[in-house]
C-alpha positions as CSV (number, residue, x, y, z in Angstrom):
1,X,94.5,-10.7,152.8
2,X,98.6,-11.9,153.1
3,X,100.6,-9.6,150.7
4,X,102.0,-11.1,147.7
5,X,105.9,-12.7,148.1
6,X,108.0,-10.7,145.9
7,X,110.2,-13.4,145.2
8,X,107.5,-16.1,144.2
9,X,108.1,-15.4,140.5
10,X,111.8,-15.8,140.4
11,X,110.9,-19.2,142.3
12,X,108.5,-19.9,139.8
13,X,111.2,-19.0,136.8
14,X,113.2,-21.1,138.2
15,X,111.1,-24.1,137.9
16,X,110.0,-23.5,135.0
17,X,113.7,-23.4,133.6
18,X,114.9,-26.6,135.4
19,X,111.6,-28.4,133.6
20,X,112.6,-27.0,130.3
21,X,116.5,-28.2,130.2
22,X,116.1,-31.6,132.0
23,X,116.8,-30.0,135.3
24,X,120.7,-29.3,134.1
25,X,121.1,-26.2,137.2
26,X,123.9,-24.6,134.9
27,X,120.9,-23.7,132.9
28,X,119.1,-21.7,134.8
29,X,122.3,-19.7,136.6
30,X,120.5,-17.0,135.5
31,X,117.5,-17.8,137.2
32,X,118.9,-18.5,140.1
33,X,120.5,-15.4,140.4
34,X,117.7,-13.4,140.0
35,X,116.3,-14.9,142.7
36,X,119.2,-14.6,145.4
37,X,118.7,-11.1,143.8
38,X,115.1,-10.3,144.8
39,X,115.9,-11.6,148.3
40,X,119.1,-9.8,149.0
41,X,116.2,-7.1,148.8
42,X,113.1,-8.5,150.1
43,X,114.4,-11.5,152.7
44,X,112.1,-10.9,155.5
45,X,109.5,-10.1,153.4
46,X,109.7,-13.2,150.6
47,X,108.8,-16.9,152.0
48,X,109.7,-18.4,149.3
49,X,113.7,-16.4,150.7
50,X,113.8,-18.8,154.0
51,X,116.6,-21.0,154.4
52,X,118.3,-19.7,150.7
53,X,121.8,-18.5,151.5
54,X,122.0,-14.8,150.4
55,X,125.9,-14.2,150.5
56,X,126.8,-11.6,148.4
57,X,127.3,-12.9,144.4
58,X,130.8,-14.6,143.6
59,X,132.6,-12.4,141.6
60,X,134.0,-13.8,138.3
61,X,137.9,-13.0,137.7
């Protein structure tokens, strides 16, 4: 049995947030975070992480 993707919920959240604000990405920044999050951590184990750019966070000045 395939373990479950760690990042599938963030994926998931982030759906679910684009649906609920007429798919306006500024949004769901938070959402999308949390996902570049969870694969910063689990990138080679997370499918849904493939081909999602996982450069360190801009930081805000």
């Amino acid at each position: 049995m395939p373990k479950k993707d760690p990042c599938k919920v963030f994926a998931c959240r982030i759906q679910k947030c684009l649906e609920d604000n007429k798919y306006q990405e500024s949004a769901c920044q938070h959402a999308i975070e949390d996902l570049h999050n969870c694969c910063r951590k689990w990138t080679n184990q997370s499918f849904v992480c493939e081909g999602i750019r996982i450069d360190p966070a801009p930081r805000k000045e």
